[in-house]
matplotlib code that plots the C-alpha trace (Angstrom):
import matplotlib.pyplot as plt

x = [154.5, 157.9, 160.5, 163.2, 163.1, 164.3, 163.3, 162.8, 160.0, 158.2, 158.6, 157.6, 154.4, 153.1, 154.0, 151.9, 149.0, 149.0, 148.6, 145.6, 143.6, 144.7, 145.3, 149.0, 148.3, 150.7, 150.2, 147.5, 148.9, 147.8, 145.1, 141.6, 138.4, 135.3, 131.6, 129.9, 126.8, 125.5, 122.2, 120.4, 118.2, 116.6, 116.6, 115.5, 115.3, 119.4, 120.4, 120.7, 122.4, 124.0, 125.2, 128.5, 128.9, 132.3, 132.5, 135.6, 135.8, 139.6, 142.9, 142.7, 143.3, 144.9, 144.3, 141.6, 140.5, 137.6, 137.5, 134.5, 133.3, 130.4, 128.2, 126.4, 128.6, 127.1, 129.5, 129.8, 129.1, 129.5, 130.3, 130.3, 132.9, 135.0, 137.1, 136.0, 137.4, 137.0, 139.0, 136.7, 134.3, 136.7, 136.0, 137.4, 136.7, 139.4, 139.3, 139.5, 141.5, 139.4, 137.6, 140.9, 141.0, 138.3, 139.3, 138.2, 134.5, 134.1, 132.0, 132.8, 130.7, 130.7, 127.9, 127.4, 125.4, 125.9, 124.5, 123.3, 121.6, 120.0, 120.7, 121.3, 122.8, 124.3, 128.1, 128.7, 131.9, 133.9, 137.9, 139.6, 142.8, 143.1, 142.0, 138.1, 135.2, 133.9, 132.1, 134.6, 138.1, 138.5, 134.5, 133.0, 129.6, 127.8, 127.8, 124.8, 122.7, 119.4, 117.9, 115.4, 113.4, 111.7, 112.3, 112.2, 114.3, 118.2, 118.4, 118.4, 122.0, 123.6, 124.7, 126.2, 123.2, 120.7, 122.9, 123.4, 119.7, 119.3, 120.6, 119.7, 118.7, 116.7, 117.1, 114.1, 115.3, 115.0, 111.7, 111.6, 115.2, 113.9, 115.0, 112.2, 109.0, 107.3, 108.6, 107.3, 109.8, 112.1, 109.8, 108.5, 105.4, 104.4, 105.0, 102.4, 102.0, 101.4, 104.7, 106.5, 105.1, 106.2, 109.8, 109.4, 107.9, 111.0, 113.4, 114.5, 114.6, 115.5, 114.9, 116.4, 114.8, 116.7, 115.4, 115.8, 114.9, 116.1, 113.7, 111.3, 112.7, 111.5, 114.0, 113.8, 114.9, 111.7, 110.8, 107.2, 104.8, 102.6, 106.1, 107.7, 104.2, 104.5, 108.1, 106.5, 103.8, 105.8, 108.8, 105.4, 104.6, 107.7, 108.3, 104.5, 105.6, 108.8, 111.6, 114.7, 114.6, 116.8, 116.1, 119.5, 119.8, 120.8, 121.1, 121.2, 125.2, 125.7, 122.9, 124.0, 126.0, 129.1, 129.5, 130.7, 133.9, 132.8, 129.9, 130.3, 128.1, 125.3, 125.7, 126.0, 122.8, 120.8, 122.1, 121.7, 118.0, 116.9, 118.0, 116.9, 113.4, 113.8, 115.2, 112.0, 109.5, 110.7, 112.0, 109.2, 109.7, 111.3, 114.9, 114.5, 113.8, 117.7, 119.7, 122.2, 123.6, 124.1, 124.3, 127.8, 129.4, 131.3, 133.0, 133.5, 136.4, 137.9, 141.9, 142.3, 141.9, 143.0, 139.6, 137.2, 137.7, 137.3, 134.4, 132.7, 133.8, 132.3, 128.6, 128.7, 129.9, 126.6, 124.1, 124.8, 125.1, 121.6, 119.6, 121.6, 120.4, 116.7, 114.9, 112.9, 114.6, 117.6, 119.4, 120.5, 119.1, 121.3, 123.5, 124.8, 128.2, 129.8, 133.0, 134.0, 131.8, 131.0, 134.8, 136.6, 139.8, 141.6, 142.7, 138.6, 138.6, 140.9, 139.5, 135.8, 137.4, 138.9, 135.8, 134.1, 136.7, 136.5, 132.7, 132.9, 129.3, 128.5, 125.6, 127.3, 127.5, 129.9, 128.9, 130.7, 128.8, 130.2, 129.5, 132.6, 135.7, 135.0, 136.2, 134.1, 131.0, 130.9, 132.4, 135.2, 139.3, 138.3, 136.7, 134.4, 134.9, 134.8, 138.5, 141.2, 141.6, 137.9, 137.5, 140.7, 138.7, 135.6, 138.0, 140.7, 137.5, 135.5, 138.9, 139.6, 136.1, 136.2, 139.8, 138.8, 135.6, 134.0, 137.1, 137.0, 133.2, 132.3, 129.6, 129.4, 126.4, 127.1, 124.1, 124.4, 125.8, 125.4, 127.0, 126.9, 125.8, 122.9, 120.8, 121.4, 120.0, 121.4, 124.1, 126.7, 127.5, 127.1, 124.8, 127.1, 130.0, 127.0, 125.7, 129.7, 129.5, 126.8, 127.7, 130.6, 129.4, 127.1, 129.3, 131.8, 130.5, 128.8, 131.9, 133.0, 130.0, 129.0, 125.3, 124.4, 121.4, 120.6, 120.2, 116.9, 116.0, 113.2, 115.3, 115.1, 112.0, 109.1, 106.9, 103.5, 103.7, 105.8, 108.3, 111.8, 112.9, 116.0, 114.8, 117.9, 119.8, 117.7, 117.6, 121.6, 121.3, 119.3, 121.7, 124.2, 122.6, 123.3, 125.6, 128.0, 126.5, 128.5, 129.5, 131.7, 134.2, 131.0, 127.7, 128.1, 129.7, 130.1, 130.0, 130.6, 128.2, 130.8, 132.7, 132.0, 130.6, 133.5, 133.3, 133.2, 134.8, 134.4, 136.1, 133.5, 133.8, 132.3, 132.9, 133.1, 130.0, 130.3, 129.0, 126.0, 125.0, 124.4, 119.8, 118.3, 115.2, 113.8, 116.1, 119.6, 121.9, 124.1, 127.9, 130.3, 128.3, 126.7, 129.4, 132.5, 134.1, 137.4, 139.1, 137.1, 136.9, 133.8, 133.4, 130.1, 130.9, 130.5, 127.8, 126.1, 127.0, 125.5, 122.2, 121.5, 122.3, 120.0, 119.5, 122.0, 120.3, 121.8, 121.7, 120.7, 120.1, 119.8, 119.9, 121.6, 121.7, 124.8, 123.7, 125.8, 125.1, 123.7, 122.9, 121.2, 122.1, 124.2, 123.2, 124.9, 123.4, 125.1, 125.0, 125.3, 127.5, 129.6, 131.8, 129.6, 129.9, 129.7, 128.6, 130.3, 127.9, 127.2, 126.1, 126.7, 127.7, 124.6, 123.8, 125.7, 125.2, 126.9, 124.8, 125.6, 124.8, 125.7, 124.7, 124.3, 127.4, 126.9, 129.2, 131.9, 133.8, 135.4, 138.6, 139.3, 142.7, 144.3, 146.6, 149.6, 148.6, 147.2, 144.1, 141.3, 137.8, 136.7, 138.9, 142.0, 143.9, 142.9, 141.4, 139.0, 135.5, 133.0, 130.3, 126.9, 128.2, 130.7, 128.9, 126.1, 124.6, 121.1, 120.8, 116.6, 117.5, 121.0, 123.1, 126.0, 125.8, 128.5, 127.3, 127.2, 129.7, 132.1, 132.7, 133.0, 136.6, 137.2, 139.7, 138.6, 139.6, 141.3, 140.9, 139.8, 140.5, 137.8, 137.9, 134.5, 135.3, 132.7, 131.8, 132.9, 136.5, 136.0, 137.1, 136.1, 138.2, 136.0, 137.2, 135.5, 136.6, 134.9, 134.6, 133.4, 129.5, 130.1, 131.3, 132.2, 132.3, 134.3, 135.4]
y = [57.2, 57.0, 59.9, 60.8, 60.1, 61.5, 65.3, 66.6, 63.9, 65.2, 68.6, 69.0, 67.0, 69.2, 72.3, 70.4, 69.3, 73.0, 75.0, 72.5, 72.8, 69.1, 69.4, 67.8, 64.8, 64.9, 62.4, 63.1, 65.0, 62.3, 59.9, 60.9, 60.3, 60.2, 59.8, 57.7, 58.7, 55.9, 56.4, 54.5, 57.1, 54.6, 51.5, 49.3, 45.5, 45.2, 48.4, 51.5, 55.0, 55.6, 58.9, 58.4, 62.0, 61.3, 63.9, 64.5, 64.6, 64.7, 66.5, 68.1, 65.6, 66.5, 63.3, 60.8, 56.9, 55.7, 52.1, 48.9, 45.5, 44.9, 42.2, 41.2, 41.1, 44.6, 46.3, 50.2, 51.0, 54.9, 57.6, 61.3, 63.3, 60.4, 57.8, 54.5, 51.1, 47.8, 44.5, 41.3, 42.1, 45.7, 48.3, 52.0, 56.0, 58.0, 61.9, 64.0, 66.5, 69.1, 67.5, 66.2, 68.4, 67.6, 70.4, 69.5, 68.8, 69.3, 67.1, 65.8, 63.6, 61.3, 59.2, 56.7, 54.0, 50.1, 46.4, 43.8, 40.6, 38.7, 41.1, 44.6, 45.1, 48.2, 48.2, 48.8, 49.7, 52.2, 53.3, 56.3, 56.5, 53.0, 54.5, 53.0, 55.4, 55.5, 58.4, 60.6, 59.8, 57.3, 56.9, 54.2, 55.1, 52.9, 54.2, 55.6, 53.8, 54.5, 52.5, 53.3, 51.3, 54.4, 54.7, 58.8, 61.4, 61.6, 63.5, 67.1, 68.9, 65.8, 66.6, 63.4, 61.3, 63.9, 63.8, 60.0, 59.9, 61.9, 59.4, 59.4, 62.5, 63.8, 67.5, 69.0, 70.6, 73.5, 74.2, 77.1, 77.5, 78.6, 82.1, 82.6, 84.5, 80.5, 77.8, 76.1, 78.9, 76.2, 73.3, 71.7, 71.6, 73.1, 70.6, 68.7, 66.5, 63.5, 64.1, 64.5, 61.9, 59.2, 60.3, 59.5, 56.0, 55.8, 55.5, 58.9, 60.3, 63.6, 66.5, 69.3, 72.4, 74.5, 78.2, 81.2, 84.7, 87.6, 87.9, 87.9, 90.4, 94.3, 97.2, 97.0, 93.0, 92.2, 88.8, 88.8, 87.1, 84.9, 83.5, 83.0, 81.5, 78.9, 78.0, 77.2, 75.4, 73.0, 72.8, 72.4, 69.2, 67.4, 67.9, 66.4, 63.2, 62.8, 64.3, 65.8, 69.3, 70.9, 75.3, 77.5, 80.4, 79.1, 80.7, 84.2, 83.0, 83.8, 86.2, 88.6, 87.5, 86.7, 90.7, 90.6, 91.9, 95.0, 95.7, 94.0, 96.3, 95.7, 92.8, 91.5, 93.8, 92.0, 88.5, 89.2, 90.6, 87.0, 85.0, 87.6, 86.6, 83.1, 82.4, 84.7, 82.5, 79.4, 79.5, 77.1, 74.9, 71.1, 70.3, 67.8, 71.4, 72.6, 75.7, 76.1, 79.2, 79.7, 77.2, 76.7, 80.0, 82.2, 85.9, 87.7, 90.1, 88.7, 89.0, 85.5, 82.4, 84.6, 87.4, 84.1, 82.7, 85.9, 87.1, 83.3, 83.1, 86.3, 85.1, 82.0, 83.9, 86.0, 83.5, 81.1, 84.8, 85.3, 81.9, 81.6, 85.1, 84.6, 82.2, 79.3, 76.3, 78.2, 78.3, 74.7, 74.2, 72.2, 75.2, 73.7, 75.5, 75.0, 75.5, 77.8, 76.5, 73.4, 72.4, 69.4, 70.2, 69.9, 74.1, 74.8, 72.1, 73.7, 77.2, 75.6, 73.9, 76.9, 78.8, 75.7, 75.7, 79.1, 79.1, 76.3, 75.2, 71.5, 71.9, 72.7, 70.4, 70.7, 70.1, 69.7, 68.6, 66.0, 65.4, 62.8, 63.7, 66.2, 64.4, 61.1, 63.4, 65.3, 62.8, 64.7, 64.7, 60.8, 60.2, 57.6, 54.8, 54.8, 53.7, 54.3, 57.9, 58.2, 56.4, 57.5, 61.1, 59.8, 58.4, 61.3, 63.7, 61.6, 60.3, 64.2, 65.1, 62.6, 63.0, 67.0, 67.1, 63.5, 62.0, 65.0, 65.4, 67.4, 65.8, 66.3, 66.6, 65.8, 68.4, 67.0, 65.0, 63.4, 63.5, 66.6, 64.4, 63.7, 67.0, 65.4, 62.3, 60.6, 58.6, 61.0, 58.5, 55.1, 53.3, 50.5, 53.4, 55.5, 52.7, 51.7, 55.3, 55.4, 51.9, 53.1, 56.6, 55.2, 52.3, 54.9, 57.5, 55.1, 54.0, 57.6, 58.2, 60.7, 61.4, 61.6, 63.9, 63.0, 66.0, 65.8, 68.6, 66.3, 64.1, 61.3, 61.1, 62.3, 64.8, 64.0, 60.4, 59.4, 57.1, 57.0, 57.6, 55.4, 51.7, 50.5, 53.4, 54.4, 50.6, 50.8, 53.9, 52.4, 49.2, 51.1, 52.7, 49.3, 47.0, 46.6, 45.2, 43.0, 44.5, 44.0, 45.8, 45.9, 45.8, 45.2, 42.3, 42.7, 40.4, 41.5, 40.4, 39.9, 37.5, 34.0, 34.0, 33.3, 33.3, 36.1, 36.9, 39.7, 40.3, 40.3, 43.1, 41.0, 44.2, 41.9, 40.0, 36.1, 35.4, 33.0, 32.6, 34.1, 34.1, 35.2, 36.4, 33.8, 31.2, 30.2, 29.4, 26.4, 26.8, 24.6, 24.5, 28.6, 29.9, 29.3, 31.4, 30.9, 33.5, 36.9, 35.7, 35.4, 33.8, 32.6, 29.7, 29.8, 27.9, 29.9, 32.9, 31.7, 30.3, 33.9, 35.8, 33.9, 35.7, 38.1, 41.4, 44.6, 45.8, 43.8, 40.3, 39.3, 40.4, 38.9, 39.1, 38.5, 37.2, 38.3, 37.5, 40.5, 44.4, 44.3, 42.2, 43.1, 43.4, 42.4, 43.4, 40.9, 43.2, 42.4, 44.8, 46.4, 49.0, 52.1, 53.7, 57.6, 59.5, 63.1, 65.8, 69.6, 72.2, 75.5, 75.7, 76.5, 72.8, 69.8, 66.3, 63.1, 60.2, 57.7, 53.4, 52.5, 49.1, 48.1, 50.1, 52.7, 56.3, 56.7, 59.5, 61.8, 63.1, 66.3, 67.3, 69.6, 68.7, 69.2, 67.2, 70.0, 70.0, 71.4, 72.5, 73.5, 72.1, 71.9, 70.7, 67.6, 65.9, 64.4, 66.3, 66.9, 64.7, 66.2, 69.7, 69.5, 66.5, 64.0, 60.4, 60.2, 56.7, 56.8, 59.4, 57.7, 61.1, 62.4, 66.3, 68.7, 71.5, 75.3, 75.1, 72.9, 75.0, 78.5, 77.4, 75.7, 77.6, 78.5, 77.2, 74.2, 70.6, 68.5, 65.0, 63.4, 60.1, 58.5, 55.9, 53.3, 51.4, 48.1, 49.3, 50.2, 53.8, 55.5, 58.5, 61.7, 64.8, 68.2, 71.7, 74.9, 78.0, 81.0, 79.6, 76.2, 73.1, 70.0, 66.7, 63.8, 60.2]
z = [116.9, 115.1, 114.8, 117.4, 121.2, 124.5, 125.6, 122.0, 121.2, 123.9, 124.0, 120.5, 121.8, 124.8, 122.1, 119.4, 122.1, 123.3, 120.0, 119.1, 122.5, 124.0, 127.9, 128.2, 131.0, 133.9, 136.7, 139.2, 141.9, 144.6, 144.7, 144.0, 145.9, 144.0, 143.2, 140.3, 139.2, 136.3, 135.0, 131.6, 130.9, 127.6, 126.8, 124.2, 122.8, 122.5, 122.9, 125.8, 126.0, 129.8, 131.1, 133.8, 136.0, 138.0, 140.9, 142.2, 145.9, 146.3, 144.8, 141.2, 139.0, 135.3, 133.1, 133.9, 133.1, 134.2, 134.5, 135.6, 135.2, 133.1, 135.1, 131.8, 129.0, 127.6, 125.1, 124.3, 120.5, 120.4, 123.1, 123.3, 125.6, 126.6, 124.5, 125.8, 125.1, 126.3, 126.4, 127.1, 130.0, 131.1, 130.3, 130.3, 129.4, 129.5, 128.9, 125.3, 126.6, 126.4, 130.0, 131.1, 134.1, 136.9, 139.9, 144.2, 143.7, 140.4, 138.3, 134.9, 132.3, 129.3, 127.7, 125.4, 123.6, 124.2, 123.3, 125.4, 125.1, 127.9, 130.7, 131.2, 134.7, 135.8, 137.0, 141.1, 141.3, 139.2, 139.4, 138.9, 137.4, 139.4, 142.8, 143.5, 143.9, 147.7, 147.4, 149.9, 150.6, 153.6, 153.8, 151.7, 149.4, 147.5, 144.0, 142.9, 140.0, 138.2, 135.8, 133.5, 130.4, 128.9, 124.8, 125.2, 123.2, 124.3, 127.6, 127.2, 127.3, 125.4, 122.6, 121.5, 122.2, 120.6, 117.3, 117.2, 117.6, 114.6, 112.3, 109.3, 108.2, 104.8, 103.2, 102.2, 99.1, 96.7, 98.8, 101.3, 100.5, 97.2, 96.5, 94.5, 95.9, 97.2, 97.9, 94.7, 92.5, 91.8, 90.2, 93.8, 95.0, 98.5, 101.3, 103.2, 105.9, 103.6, 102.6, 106.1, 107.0, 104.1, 104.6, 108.4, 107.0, 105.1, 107.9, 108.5, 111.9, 110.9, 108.5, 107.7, 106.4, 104.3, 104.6, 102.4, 104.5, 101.9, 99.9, 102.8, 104.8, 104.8, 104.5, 108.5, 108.4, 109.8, 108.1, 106.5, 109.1, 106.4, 105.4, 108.8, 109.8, 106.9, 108.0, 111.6, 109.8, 108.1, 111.1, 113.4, 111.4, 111.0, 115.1, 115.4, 113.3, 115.6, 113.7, 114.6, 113.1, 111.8, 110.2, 108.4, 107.1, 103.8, 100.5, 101.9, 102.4, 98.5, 98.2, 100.9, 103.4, 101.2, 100.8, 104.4, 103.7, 102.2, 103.9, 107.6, 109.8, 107.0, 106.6, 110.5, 111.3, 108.8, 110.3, 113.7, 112.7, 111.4, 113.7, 116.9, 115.4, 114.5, 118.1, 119.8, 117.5, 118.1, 121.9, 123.2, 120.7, 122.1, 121.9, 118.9, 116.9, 116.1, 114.5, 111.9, 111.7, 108.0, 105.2, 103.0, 104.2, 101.9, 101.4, 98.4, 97.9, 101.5, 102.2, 102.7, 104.8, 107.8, 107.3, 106.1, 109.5, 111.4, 109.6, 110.3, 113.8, 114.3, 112.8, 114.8, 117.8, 117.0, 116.1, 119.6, 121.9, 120.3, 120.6, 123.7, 125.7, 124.1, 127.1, 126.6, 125.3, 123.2, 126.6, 125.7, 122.2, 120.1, 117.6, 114.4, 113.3, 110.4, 108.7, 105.7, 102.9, 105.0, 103.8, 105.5, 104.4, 107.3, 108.2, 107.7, 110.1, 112.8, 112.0, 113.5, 116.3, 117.6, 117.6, 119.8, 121.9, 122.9, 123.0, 125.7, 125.0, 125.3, 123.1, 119.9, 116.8, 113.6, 110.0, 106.7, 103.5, 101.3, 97.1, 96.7, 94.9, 92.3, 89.5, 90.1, 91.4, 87.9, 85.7, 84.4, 84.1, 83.3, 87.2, 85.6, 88.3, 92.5, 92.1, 94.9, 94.1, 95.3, 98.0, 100.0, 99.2, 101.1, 103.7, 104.2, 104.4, 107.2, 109.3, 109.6, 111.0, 113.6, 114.5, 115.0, 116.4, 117.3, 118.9, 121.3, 122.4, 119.7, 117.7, 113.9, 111.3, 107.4, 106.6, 102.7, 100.5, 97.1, 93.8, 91.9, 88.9, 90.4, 88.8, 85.4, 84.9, 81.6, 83.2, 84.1, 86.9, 86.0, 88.0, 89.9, 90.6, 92.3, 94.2, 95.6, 96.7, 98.3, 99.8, 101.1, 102.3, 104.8, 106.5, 107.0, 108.0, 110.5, 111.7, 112.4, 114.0, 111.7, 111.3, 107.7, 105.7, 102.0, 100.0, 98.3, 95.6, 94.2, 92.6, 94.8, 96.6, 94.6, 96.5, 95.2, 94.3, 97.4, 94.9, 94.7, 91.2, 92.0, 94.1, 93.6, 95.3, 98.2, 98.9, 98.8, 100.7, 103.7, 103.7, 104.7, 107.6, 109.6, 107.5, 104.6, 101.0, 98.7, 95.6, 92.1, 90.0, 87.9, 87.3, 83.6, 81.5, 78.1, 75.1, 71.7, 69.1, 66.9, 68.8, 69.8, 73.6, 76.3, 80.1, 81.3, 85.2, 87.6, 90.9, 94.0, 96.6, 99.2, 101.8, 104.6, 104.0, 102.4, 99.2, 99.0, 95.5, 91.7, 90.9, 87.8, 89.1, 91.6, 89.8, 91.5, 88.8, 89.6, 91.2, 89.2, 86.5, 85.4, 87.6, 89.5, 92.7, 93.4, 96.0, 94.7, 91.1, 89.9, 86.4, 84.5, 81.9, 78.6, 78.6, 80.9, 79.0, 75.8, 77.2, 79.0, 76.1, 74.1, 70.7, 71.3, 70.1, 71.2, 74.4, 77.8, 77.3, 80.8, 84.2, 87.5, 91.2, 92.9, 96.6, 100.0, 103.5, 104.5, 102.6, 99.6, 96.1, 93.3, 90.3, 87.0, 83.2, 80.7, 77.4, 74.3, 71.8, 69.2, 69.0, 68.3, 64.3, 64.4, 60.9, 59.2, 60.5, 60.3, 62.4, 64.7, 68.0, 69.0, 67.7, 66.8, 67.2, 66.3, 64.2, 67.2, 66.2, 69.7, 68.6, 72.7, 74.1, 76.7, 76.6, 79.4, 78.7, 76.1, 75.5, 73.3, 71.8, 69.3, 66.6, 68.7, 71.7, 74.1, 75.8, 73.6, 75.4, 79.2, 81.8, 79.2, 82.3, 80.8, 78.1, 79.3, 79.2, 81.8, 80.9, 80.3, 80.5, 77.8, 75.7, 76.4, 74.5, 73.5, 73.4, 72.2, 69.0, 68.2, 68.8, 71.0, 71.6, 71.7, 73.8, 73.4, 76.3, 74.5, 71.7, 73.7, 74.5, 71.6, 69.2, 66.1, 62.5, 64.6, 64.0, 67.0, 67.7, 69.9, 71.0, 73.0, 75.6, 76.0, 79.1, 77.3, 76.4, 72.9, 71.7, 68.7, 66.8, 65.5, 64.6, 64.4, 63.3, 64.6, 61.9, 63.4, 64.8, 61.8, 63.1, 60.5, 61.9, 60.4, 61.3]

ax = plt.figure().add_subplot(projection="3d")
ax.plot(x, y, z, "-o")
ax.set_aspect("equal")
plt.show()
């Protein structure tokens, strides 16, 4: 911490620690006398979760570490309600303010998950702010210690452990969330069991499943039975195959819910109706089976930030006093909350923290969604690369979750993410940036021990054929859930056709990993002689360049696999190319298209401008377009569209100046001129 010292520092910290929720630690009043309760609950090949209870049988203390000796070596690798570090075989929990207070015979716990290898021996003797734990004061007690092999879900009640054990997670998409009047309205088919059970056999542990209620709901709110049955069906499954499960309200929060502020009592009555029966149907059901109150919330018409967060506090208050007071296994079911439209900007952030706080319920989770930084995600405002910009986004975004919520106890769910470009499938986000994403995505949030869902409309996992339309993603995707991957700053090298071949270099993103070596197919091309490596250069010769380019026709000529130590290859397209020629054209603005020769280039990105320099089209903020929504390549029919949407906000009887960035560097010049519904194109 830097700034000014002396009485000012620090009472502008216990002011800043008290508006936030953080108990202010002040020295124990005297020594305590205490009680360790350590317990391994599961273990497996490598790997455990312990629970620590520490009973305090002395004076109150305000501030507490927790420190022992690991007999074996064993290391902690993520824990819930305690901040625990170690330093060679030491190792120490100390409170997250929120539990820094244990009063005279009060009890206060912490878990967490840790390694081992050759032995897994339980500690015997624990300290307490650096006063050993007897069991009383003055009378000696052996510390209490279970251990237990068994591979069974997280102990019930832990929140932390539960969550952590749901990673990673899978959305089953545009489904029953459908707002149609089935679940196949929106182009799926219905679930089965055959499919359930292929995700599980992908590697997820968990599933959530979105749920629309409106239009299933009678002027009473009494859901329709053959519909609420089906949901059971299909929740009934997935908890058979061993999932995590995970139901919402979710696009009710647009349909209906977002007219809260003009219509509260309705609106509340309706709420409270759904989840009163969701909560009476489902109270048997086991812990892994979790809610989510409501999906990406929003309000219409509100008065601001001040009325969003009362409005949503007051649901999620609703929704847990619900599940909560309805028996069964709701009294300690796991309640997902999440902030105002699952933002992570950091005051939606606060807003949800204060409502946990005051709930004072250790079974409540948090969750944000995350599609990447808008202009990257949709391709527009030239976002065509994961550059800097985007990855301090992804960063910025996760630090603040854990710094809110999972540095403090409070475990935290990121119930989607993607890229918004992911629903259009001609290349809005070229394919190496989306795989550095995704890379990137899943080491981090792993290392903010963040547990992750995929959102899956049908675009990634097909629901019949059991294929993913994209190998080389999912493959990233699961990489990530346990290491880093190489990368490069591309996954495409360019040679121009109407150049003589050169070496060509790219830089390596080795990520942490070592590079091992460059394969064409099952064939290792030689170091020193196809390629060189020096530092994170990485440059194919020129005679290694002409012999894989071969005839040098437009377009791919040959594909490579750069090689790391762990994670999943890179790979590298060498392309041949020119720059693209683009033809005069006519149309309407209904319908125009470019003549396109790409000749083996690929479309970036577009810019759009009026005579005098300004911004011409949607999102004249910039002039650069939004690709696919504002134009789009066809690369079979040799055409770049303008859309409908382009020309709406186009001005009329003005000359445009386009100019198309291509993924090798070149740029071309067009110009068009709208007249009323005409358009004119011209080089």
């Amino acid at each position: 911490m830097t700034g000014r010292r002396g009485f000012a520092l620090t009472a502008a910290f216990v002011s800043v620690a008290a508006s936030i929720g953080l108990a202010v630690v002040a020295p124990a009043a005297a020594a305590p006398g205490c009680k360790v309760d350590y317990t391994v609950p599961s273990q497996w090949q490598g790997g455990f979760t312990a629970n620590v209870a520490v009973t305090n049988v002395g004076d109150r203390v305000n501030g507490w570490r927790l420190t022992w000796t690991w007999p074996s070596g064993q290391q902690v690798t993520q824990a819930w309600n305690a901040t625990v570090t170690s330093s060679g075989a030491q190792a120490t929990a100390a409170d997250v303010g929120y539990n820094a207070v244990i009063e005279p015979n009060a009890k206060v716990s912490f878990g967490f998950n840790g390694s081992w290898s050759g032995a897994n021996t339980a500690p015997t003797s624990f300290a307490l702010n650096g006063v050993t734990c007897t069991g009383s004061p003055g009378t000696p007690t052996t510390t209490t210690t279970t251990t237990t092999t068994t591979t069974g879900n997280p102990v019930p009640g832990d929140a932390m452990a539960q969550v952590a054990a749901m990673q990673p997670g899978w959305n089953l998409g545009n489904t029953l969330d459908a707002t149609g009047s089935d679940e196949t309205s929106w182009g799926n088919p219905r679930v089965t069991e055959a499919l359930l059970e292929n995700v599980k056999a992908q590697g997820f542990k968990s599933i959530r499943i979105p749920v629309t209620w409106g239009q299933h709901q009678a002027p009473d709110h009494t859901i329709e039975a053959a519909y609420l049955n089906r949901v059971k069906e299909v929740v009934g499954w997935a908890l058979e195959d061993g999932f995590q499960v995970m139901i919402n309200i979710h696009h009710d929060s647009w349909q209906w819910i977002s007219a809260m502020p003009s219509n509260r009592t309705g609106v509340l009555t309706r709420y409270n109706a759904i989840w009163t029966q969701l909560a009476a149907a489902f109270k048997d059901s086991p812990g892994r089976l979790v809610f989510e109150s409501v999906n990406e919330p929003q309000f219409t018409g509100s008065s601001g930030d001040a009325q969003n967060a009362e409005l949503l506090h007051e649901l999620n208050a609703s929704f847990r006093t619900i599940v909560r007071g309805s028996g069964g296994n709701n009294s300690s079911r796991l309640l997902v909350l999440p902030t105002l439209h699952t933002s992570s900007d950091q005051a939606r952030l606060d807003e949800l923290a204060t409502s946990i706080r005051g709930f004072n319920d250790p079974n409540l989770i948090a969750t944000v969604h995350y599609y990447g930084y808008w202009p990257f995600s949709v391709n527009v405002a030239g976002g065509t690369r994961y550059d800097a910009t985007a990855q301090k986004d992804l960063t910025d975004s996760f630090d603040r979750v854990y710094n809110t919520f999972v540095s403090r106890g409070v475990p935290v769910i990121l119930g989607e993410y993607g890229l918004l470009g992911f629903d259009r499938h001609t290349g809005t986000i070229e394919q190496g940036e989306k795989l550095k994403f995704f890379e990137h995505l899943g080491y981090y949030a792993r290392t903010k021990k963040i547990t992750t869902m995929l959102w899956d409309n049908g675009q990634h996992l097909g629901r019949t054929s059991f294929q993913w339309s994209d190998p080389e993603l999912i493959a990233q995707i699961k990489s990530s859930w346990a290491t880093r991957s190489g990368t490069a700053s591309t996954d495409q090298v360019f040679s121009a056709r109407s150049s003589a071949v050169t070496a060509k270099t790219i830089t390596l993103n080795t990520n942490g990993t070592t590079f091992s070596g460059l394969r064409q197919g099952s064939t290792e091309l030689v170091r020193g002689t196809d390629y060189t490596v020096s530092g994170d250069q990485l440059t194919l010769t020129q005679a290694a360049m002409t012999r894989l380019s071969g005839s040098r026709a437009y377009g791919t000529n040959a594909v490579l696999t750069a090689h790391f130590s762990a994670g999943v290859p890179w790979r590298v397209n060498l392309i041949t190319h020119d720059t693209p020629v683009l033809s005069a054209a006519t149309g309407t603005t209904a319908s125009f298209s470019i003549p396109t020769t790409f000749r083996g280039d690929l479309l970036a990105t577009m810019e759009a401008k009026y005579a005098d320099g300004s911004n011409a089209g949607p999102h004249n903020w910039t002039s650069y377009k939004e690709f696919d929504k504002a134009f789009a390549p066809n690369y079979t029919t040799g055409a770049t569209t303008l859309t409908p949407e382009f020309f709406a906000e186009v001005n009329d009887n003005a000359r445009v100046t386009l100019t198309f960035h291509y993924w090798s560097g070149a740029t071309v010049t067009y110009h068009v001129t709208r007249s009323g519904s005409s358009v004119t194109g011209s080089l």
